[in-house]
C-alpha positions as CSV (number, residue, x, y, z in Angstrom):
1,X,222.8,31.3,117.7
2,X,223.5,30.4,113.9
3,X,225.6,27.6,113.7
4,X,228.0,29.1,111.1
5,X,229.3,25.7,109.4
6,X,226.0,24.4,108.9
7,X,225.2,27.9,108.2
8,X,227.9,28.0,105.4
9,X,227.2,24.5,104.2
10,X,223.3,25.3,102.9
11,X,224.6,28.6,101.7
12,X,227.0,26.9,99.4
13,X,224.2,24.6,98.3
14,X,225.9,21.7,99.5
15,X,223.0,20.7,102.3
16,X,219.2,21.9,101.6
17,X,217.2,20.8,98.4
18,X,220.0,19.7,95.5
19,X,220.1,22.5,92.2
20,X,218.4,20.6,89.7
21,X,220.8,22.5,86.9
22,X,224.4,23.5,86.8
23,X,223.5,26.9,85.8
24,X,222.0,27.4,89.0
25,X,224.5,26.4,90.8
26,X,226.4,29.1,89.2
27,X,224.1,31.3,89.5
28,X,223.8,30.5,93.5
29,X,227.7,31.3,93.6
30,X,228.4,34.2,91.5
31,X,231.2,31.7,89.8
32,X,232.8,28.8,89.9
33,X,236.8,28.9,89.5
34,X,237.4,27.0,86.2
35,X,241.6,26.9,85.9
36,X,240.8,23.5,84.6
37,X,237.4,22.5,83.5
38,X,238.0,19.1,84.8
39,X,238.5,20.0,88.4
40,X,235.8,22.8,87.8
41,X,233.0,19.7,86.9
42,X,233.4,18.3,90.1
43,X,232.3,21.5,92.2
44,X,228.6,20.8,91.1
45,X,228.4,16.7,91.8
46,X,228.0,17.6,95.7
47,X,225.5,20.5,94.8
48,X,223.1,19.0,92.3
49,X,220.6,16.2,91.9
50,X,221.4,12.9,90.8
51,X,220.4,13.3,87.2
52,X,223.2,16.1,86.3
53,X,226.4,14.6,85.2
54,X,229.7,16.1,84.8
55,X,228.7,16.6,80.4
56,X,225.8,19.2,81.3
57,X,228.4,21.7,82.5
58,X,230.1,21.4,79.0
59,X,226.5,21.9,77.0
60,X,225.7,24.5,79.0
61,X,229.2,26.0,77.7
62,X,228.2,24.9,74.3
63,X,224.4,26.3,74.8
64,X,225.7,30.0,75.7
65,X,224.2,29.0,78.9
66,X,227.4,29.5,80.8
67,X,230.3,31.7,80.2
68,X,234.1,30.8,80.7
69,X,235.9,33.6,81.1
70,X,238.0,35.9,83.4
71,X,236.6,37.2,85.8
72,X,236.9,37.2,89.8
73,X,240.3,37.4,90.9
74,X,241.0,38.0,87.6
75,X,240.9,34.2,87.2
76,X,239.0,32.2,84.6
77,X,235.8,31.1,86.5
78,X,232.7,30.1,84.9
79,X,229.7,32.6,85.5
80,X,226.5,32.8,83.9
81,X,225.4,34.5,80.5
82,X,222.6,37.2,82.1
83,X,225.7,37.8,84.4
84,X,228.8,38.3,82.6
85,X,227.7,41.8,81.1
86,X,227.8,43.1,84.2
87,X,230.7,41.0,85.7
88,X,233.2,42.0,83.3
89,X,232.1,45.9,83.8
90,X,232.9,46.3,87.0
91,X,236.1,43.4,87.3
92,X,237.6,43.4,84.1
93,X,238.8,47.2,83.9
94,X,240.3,46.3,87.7
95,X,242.3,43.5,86.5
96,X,243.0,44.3,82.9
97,X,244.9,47.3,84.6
98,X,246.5,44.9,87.3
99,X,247.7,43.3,84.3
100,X,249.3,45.4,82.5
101,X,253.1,45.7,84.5
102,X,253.6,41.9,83.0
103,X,251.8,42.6,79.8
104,X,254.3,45.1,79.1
105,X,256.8,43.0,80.1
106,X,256.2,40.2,77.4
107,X,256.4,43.1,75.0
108,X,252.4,43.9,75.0
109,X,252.4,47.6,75.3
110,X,249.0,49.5,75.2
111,X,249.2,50.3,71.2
112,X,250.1,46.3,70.3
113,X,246.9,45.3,72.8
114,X,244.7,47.6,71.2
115,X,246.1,46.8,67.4
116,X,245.4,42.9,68.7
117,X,241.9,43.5,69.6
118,X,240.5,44.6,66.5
119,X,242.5,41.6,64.9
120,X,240.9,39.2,67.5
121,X,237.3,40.7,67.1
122,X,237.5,40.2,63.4
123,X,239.2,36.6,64.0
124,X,236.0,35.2,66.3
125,X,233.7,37.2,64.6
126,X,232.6,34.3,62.6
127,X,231.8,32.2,66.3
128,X,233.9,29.3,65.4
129,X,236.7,28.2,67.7
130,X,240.0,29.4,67.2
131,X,243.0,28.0,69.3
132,X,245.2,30.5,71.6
133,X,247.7,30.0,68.9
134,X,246.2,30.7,65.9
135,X,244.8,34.0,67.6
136,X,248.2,34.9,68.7
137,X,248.8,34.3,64.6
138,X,246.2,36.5,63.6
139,X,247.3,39.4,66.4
140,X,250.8,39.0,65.0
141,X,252.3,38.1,68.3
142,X,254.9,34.8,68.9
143,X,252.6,32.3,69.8
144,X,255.4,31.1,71.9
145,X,256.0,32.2,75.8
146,X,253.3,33.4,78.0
147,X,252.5,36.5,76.1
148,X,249.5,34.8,74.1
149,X,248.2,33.7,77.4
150,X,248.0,36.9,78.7
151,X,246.8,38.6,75.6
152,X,243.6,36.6,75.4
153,X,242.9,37.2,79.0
154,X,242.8,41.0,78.3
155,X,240.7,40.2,75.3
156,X,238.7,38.6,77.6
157,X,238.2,41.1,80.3
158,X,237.3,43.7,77.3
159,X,234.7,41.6,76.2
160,X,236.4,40.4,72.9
161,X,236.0,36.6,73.5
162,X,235.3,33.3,76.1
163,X,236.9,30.0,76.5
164,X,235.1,27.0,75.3
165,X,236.0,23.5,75.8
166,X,239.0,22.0,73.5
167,X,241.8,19.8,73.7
168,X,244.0,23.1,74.1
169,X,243.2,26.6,74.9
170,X,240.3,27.6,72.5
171,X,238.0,30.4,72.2
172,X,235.3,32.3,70.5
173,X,233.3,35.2,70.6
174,X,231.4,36.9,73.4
175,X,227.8,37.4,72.5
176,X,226.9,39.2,75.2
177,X,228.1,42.9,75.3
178,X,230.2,44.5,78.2
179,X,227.5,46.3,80.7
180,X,228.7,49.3,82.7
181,X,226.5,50.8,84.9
182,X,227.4,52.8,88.5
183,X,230.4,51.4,89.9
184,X,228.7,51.3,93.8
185,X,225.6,49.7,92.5
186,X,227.8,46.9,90.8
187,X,230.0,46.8,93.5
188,X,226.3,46.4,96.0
189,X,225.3,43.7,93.5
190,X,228.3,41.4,93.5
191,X,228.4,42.1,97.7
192,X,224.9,40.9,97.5
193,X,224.8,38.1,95.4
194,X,228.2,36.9,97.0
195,X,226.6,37.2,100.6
196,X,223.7,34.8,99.4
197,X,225.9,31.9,98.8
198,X,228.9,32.0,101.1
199,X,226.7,32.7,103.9
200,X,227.6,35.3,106.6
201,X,230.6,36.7,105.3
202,X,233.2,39.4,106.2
203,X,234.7,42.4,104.2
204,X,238.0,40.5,104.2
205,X,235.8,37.2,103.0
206,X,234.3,39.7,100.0
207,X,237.9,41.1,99.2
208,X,239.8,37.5,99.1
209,X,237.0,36.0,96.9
210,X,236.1,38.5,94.2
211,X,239.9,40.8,94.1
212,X,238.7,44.0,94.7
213,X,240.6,46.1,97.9
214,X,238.8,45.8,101.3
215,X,237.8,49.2,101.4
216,X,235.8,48.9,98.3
217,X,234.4,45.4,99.7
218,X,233.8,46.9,103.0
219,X,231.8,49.9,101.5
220,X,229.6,47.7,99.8
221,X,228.9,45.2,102.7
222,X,228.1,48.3,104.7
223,X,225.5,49.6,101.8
224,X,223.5,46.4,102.1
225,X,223.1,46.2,105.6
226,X,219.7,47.0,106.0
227,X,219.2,44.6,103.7
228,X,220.7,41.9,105.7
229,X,218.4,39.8,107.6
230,X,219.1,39.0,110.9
231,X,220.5,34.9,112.4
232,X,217.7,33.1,110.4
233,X,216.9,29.6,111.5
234,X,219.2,27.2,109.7
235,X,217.8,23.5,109.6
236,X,220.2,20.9,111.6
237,X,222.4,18.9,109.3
238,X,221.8,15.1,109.4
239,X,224.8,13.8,110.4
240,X,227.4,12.3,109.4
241,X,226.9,14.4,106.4
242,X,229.6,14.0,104.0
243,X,230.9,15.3,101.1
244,X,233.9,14.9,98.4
245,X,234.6,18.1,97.2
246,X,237.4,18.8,94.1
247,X,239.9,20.6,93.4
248,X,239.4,24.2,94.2
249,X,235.6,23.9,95.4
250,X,233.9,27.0,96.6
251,X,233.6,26.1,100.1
252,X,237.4,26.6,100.7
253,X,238.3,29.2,97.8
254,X,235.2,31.6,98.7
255,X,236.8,33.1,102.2
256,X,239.9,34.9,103.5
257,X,240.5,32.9,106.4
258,X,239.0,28.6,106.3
259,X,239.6,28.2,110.5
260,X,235.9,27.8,110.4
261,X,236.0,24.3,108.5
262,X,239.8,23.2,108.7
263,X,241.7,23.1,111.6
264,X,245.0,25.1,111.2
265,X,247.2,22.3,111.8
266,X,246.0,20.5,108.7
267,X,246.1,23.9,106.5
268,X,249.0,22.8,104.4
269,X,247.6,19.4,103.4
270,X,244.8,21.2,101.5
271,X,247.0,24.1,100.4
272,X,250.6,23.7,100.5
273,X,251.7,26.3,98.5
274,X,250.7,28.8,95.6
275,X,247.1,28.4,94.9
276,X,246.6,24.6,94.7
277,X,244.0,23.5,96.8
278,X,243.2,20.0,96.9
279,X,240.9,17.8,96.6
280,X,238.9,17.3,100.4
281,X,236.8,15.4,102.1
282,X,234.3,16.7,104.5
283,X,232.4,15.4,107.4
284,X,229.8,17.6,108.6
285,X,230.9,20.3,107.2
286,X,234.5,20.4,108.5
287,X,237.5,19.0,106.0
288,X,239.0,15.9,107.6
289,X,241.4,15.0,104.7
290,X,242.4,14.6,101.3
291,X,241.6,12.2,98.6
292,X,242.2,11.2,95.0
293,X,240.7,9.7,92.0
294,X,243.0,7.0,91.4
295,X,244.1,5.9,94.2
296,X,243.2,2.4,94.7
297,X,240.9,0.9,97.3
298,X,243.5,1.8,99.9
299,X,244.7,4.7,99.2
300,X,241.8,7.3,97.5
301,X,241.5,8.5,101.3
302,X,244.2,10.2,103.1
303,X,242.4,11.7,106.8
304,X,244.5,13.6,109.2
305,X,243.0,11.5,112.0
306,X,241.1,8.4,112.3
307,X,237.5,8.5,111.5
308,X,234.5,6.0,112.6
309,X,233.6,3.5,110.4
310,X,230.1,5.4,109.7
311,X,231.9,8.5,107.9
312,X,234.0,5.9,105.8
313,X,231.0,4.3,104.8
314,X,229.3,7.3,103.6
315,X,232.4,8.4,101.9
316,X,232.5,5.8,100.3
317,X,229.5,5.9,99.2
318,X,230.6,9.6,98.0
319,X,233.4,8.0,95.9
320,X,231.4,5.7,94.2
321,X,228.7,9.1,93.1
322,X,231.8,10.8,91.9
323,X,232.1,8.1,89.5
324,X,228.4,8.2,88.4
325,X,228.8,11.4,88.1
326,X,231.8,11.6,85.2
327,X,230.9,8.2,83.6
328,X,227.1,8.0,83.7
329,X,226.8,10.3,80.7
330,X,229.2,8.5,78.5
């Protein structure tokens, strides 16, 4: 039998040979959730080699190389160029609809959105960066309340622009064009590319992760079945194997349910309400507490039980990479 942690862990990239580039970490997980692109850096420290810092995430932004947009969920995640044709296609019609009740309750009704999108296309034509408030300027909307945030976000999800790094919300044109092609062969692609780095995975698993309904997630799972190989051999994890993992890292945002790696008692110390999910440490493969930046010598670690001195060592050792990791490039 599979052991389905260590199963999980090498399809998540985090054991097995380290990606040698950001991008294919990406591409290895469909997306990385990118809320903030400082919490979304530290999702590739654990997965990549030791010469990829936290700065080749934002030149791969800057290179076209990656794409910051909206997209699973209908969150802002970053995917990969020769993927986000195809991405928005299939998700952005589901959650630019989704959208729409609030839209039209900060006074975006379908005629202003589609007025603001041809002012926003001309806006970024150019490809320089324009702040959320000078497109909400340009689309003749109050840039004050939430109603620019949510305009752009359409914008996105049509195609019309991409975040890039700024001191406050900023974007530019997308280069790439909007690729629609049969719904249940996208909806078989993002099942099959989703499988491939979450590891066995569950209609439920496909439906919390990407946003679409479990039927739709379930049809697709079912449609690649043959393709499916059976319990592969997965190589034993050296243990401990440890890991520090951010704020929202795919190992605990990519299912429906995270019994497998964190045991229900501690649930709230990693989520304890809304969508936050915090920073965790992991010792092979299960989470075993919390930790922080900035909190001192004695207090970056917070476990829910006491661990042997041999896991502190190593995450340790995992504290001090993190800070190679942000400050070695600067």
């Amino acid at each position: 039998m599979v052991d389905a942690v260590a199963a999980r862990l090498l399809a998540q990239g985090l054991t097995g040979p380290p990606s040698s580039s950001v991008e294919d970490v990406v591409g290895r997980l469909v997306g990385i959730q990118a809320q903030d692109l400082a919490f979304a850096r530290l999702a590739f420290r654990p997965r990549c080699s030791a010469d990829v810092v936290a700065s080749d995430v934002d030149s791969a932004l800057h290179a076209g190389e990656l794409v910051w947009t909206w997209a699973m969920r209908g969150t802002l995640h970053l995917v990969l160029a020769s993927d986000v044709g195809w991405l928005l296609g299939l998700l952005g019609p589901i959650f630019a609809t989704r959208g729409r009740p609030r839209r039209l309750a900060l006074g975006l009704d379908d005629e202003l959105c589609e007025r603001a999108l041809d002012a926003l296309r001309k806006t970024v034509a150019d490809g320089e960066p324009r702040t959320r408030s000078e497109l909400a300027a340009r689309a003749g909307i109050d840039a004050r309340g939430q109603a620019p945030a949510h305009l752009v976000a359409y914008a996105a999800m049509r195609g019309v622009l991409r975040r890039v790094p700024g001191r406050e919300p900023t974007f530019t044109r997308l280069e790439q064009p909007v690729v629609r092609i049969d719904e249940e062969q996208a909806l078989e692609r993002l099942a099959r590319r989703y499988e491939a780095g979450h590891a066995s995975a569950s209609a439920e698993d496909l439906a919390a992760w990407s946003g679409i309904i479990p039927r739709r997630a379930r049809g697709a799972l079912e449609a690649i079945a043959p393709e499916r190989p059976g319990d592969a051999h997965v190589p034993a994890v050296a243990r401990p194997h440890v890991a520090l993992l951010g704020h929202f890292d795919p190992y605990l945002l990519g299912y429906a349910s995270r019994e497998l790696v964190l045991d229900p008692r501690f649930a709230t110390r990693i989520q304890s309400g809304g969508g936050f999910i915090a920073p965790a440490a992991l010792v092979d493969g299960r989470v075993v507490g919390t930790w922080r930046r900035d909190g001192g010598d004695d207090g970056w670690l917070e476990p829910f039980e006491p661990l042997p001195s041999e896991a502190l060592d190593a995450l340790a050792r995992e504290r001090a990479d993190v800070e190679r990791f942000l400050n070695d490039a600067a």
